[in-house]
N, C-alpha and C positions, 0 to 999 in steps of 0.2 A: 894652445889656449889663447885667448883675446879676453880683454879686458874693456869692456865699451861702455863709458859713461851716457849714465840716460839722463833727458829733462822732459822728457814728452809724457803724457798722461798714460796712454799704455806701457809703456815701459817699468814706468812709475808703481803700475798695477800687479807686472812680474815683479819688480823691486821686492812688493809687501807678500805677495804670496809664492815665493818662492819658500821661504821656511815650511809651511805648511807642508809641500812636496817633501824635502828637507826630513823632516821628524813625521809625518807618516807613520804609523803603526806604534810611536813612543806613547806610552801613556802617561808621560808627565809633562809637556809641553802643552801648553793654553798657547792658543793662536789669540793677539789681540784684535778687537775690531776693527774690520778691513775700512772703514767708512774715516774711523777715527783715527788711522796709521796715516792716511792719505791727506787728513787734513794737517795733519801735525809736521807731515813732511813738506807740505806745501804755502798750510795758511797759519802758522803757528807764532802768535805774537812776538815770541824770542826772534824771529827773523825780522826784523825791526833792526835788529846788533849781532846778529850770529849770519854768515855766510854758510851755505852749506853745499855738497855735491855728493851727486851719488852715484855707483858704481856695479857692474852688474859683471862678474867673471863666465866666461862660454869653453865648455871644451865639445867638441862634435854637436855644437847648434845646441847646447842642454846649459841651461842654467847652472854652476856649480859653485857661485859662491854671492856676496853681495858685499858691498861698505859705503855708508858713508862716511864723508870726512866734515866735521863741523872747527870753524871758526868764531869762538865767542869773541869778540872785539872790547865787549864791557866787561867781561871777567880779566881778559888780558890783562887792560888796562888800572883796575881797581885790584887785582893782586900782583901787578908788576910782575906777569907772567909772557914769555913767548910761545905760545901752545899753539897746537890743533891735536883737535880732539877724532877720536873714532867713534862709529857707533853703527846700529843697526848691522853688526858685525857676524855675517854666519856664511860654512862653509864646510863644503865634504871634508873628510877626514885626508888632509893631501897638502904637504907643508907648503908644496908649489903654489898652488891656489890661494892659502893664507898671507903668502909672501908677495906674491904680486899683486892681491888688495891692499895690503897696509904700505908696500912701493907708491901705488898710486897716493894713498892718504901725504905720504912722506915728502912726493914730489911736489904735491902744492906748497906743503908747507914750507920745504925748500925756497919754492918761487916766491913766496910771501915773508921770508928772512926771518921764519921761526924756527926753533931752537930744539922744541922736545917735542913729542907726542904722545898724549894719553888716553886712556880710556879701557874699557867700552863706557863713553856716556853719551850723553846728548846735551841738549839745550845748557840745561841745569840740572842739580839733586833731584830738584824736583819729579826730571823726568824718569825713564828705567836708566841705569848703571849700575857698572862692576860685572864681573865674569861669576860664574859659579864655579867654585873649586873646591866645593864639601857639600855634601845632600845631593847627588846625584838621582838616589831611588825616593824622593821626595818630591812630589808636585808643588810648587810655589803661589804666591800669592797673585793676583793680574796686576800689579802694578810691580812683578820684578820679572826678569827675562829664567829662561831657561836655559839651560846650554846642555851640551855633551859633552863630553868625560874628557874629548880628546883636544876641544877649546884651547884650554891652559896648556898644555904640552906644548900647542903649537904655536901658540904668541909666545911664550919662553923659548923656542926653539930659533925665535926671531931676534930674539934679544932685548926682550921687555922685562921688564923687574917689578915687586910688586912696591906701589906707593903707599897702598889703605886696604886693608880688609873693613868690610861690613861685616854684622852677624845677624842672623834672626831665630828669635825663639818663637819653640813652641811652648803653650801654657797652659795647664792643665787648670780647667775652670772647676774649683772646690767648690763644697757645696759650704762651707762658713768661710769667713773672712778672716785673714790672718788676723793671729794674734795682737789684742788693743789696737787694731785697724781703726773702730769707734769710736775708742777715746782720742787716738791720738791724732785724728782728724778735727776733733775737737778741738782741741789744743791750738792746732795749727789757724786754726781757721780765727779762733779769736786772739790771738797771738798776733797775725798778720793782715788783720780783719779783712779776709776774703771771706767768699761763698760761692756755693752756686749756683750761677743764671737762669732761673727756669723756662726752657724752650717750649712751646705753645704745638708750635708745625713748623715745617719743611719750609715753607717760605717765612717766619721766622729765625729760621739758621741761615737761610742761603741770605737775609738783609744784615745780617753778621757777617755774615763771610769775608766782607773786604777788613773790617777790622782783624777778624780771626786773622786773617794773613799778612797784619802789618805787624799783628805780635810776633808772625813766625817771621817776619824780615829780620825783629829784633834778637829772635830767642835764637836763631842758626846764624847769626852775622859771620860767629866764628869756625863754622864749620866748614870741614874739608868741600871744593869744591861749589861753596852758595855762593849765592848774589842776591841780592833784597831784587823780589817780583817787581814787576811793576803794576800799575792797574789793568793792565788790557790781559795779563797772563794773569793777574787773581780772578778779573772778572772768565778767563777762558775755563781755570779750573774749575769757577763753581760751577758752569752750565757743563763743566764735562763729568766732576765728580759729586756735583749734590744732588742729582737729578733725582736718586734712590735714596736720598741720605733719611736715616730713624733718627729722629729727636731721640729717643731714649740708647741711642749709639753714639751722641754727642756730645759729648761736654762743655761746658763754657763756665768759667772763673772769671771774678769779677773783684775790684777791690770799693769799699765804700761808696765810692763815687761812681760806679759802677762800667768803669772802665776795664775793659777784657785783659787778663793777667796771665791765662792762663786755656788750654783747652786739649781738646781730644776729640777725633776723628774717625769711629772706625765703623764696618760695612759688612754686612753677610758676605761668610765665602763665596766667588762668583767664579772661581776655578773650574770647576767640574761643570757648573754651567756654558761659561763661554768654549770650553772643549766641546760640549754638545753642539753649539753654533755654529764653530767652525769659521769664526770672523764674521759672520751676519745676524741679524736681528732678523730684516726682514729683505725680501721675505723670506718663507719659513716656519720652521718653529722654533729659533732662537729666542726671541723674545721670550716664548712657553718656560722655557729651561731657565733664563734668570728671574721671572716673574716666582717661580716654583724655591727659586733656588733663597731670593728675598723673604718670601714667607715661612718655609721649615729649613732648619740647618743646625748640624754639629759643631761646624767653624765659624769662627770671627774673626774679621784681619783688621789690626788696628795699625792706620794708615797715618796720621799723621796727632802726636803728642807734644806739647812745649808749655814752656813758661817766659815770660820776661826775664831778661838777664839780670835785674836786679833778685827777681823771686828765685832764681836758681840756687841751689844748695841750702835751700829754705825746706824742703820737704812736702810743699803745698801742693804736689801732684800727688801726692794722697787722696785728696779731697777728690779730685776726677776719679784715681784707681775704686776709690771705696764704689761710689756711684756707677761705673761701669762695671765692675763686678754684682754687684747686687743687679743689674739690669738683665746681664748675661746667665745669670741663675734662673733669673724671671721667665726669659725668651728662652733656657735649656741648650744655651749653647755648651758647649763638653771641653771646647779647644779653644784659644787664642792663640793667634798668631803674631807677632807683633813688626811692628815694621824694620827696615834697615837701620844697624845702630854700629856707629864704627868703633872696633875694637876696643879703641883707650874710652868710651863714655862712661862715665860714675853712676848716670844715670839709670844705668841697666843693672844698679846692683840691686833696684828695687824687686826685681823678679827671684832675685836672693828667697824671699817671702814666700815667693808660690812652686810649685814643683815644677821644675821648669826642665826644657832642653834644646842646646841650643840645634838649632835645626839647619841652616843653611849658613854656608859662608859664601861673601862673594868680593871679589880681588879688582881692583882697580889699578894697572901699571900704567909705568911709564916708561922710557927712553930717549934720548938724543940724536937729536937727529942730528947727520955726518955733517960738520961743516964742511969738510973739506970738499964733498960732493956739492954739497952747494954753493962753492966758492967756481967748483967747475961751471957750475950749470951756468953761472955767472959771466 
């Protein structure tokens, strides 16, 4: 087996479609966009403050595993953490293989005088992270990875431990609105004098966007894993995820003065589309398949929800839930999907409300790495 770190553009290109070979014949694996894996590995604002390397495992001239290894240097530093991080992390079924990707990940970090290693994540939350360890015969949403069963076996078998579970539900879209849903949105609303925002068009949300994402610097400050965006990575998400965005899939809260309080984010399933694609738009007929997939659809995956830390345990995401359910009634969606929500959040008791289930879990460890090997390396 060899282990050959690539930086060259073709290499770069086996990097990303290597998984595709990989899960072949799986029907619940979405391959992401070959165009957009490429740019994220290469030209992706968080590289600004995050080092990264990538890693490509060969047994008989065959591709058989992948990793990168990221260095956040602003997260380090703002949680007083010694990290490097994993990611882009995939591999046959073969502990050998897994052990001598995350050696290499371990080895840098050694030479850099870090202490633990975790993941699977990337940049930030923002980006895909965590492992799947529950919903295996389940297809996921495109903005969370997929994995195979025998994943977790074998980063446990390495000696990683879990730090955080995620969960995600599924939600079964009623045709009425829970019980005093009406009123008590009501309430809240004159209560905390919010409302809200009425979005016009698509280039009305996206000249929101940078504020939408300074509430989320404030609303996840304390969350497992964040770091407040900066402007070049809000302004990269809106042009990567508004491009499709439904005003009537949007939300935006507002308080008197009509400063944004509050919002919601979410997208026609594009799962089963981008599996048709196969990682391209164009050319093709990829494009066909999400254009199709944008206008009729059973699923909706709601991608990103918050509040101001001062409106939190306030209840005023009601005010979004009412309005996005009465939308999703409209458009006949059947399902919601909701986004990643780690285990201890309160906020997830709102689904309490709806028929729900939770549908995927996904695991994030950690480990220490050996001082004493890095005291040799030394």
């Amino acid at each position: 087996m060899e282990i050959k770190e690539i930086t060259k553009g073709k290499d770069i290109w086996e990097f990303i479609n290597f998984p595709k070979k990989l899960y072949k014949g799986c029907e619940h694996y979405v391959p992401p966009l070959d165009n957009s894996e490429y740019n994220t590995l290469t030209r992706h604002p968080a590289l600004n403050f995050c080092d990264i390397r990538m890693w490509l495992a060969y047994q008989d001239n065959q591709i058989v595993g992948r990793i990168a290894g990221i260095i956040n240097h602003k997260c380090n530093e703002l949680k007083q953490q010694k990290r490097i991080r994993f990611g882009w992390f995939d591999t046959i079924d073969d502990i050998n293989v897994a052990k001598a990707l995350i050696d290499k990940v371990e080895e840098w970090g050694r030479e850099q005088m870090l202490t633990e290693i975790c993941g699977p994540s990337r940049y930030s939350n923002m980006e895909r992270q965590a492992m799947l360890v529950e919903g295996f015969d389940h297809t996921p949403s495109i903005s969370a990875d997929y994995n195979y069963e025998y994943y977790p076996k074998l980063i446990e078998q390495i000696g990683f431990e879990k730090e955080v579970d995620y969960i995600q539900y599924k939600v079964k879209v009623s045709k009425e609105l829970p019980e005093n849903f009406e009123r008590l949105a009501d309430i809240l609303s004159r209560k905390y004098k919010v409302r809200l925002r009425h979005l016009k068009n698509r280039d009305e949300l996206k000249k929101c966007g940078m504020e939408f994402f300074h509430v989320l610097n404030r609303s996840y400050a304390n969350i497992f894993n964040f770091i407040p965006l900066t402007d070049e990575e809000i302004q990269w998400t809106i042009e990567e995820d508004f491009q499709v965005a439904d005003t009537q899939l949007s939300s935006v809260l507002e308080d008197e003065n009509g400063r944004i309080v509050g919002f919601a984010f979410c997208l026609p399933s594009l799962s089963q589309a981008l599996r048709k694609a196969n990682g391209r738009l164009f050319p093709g007929g990829g494009w066909y398949h999400v254009v199709k997939a944008l206008r009729k659809n059973k699923y909706v995956d709601m991608y990103l929800t918050g509040v101001l830390p001062e409106y939190m345990h306030t209840g005023i995401h009601v005010l979004y839930h009412k309005q996005l359910h009465e939308n999703f009634i409209a458009k006949g969606y059947e399902y919601a999907f909701t986004a990643q929500q780690l285990e201890t959040n309160v906020a997830s008791h709102i689904w309490k409300k709806y028929e729900t289930e939770p549908y995927f879990r996904r695991r994030c460890y950690r480990k220490d790495i050996d001082n004493a090997q890095c005291t040799m390396h030394n």
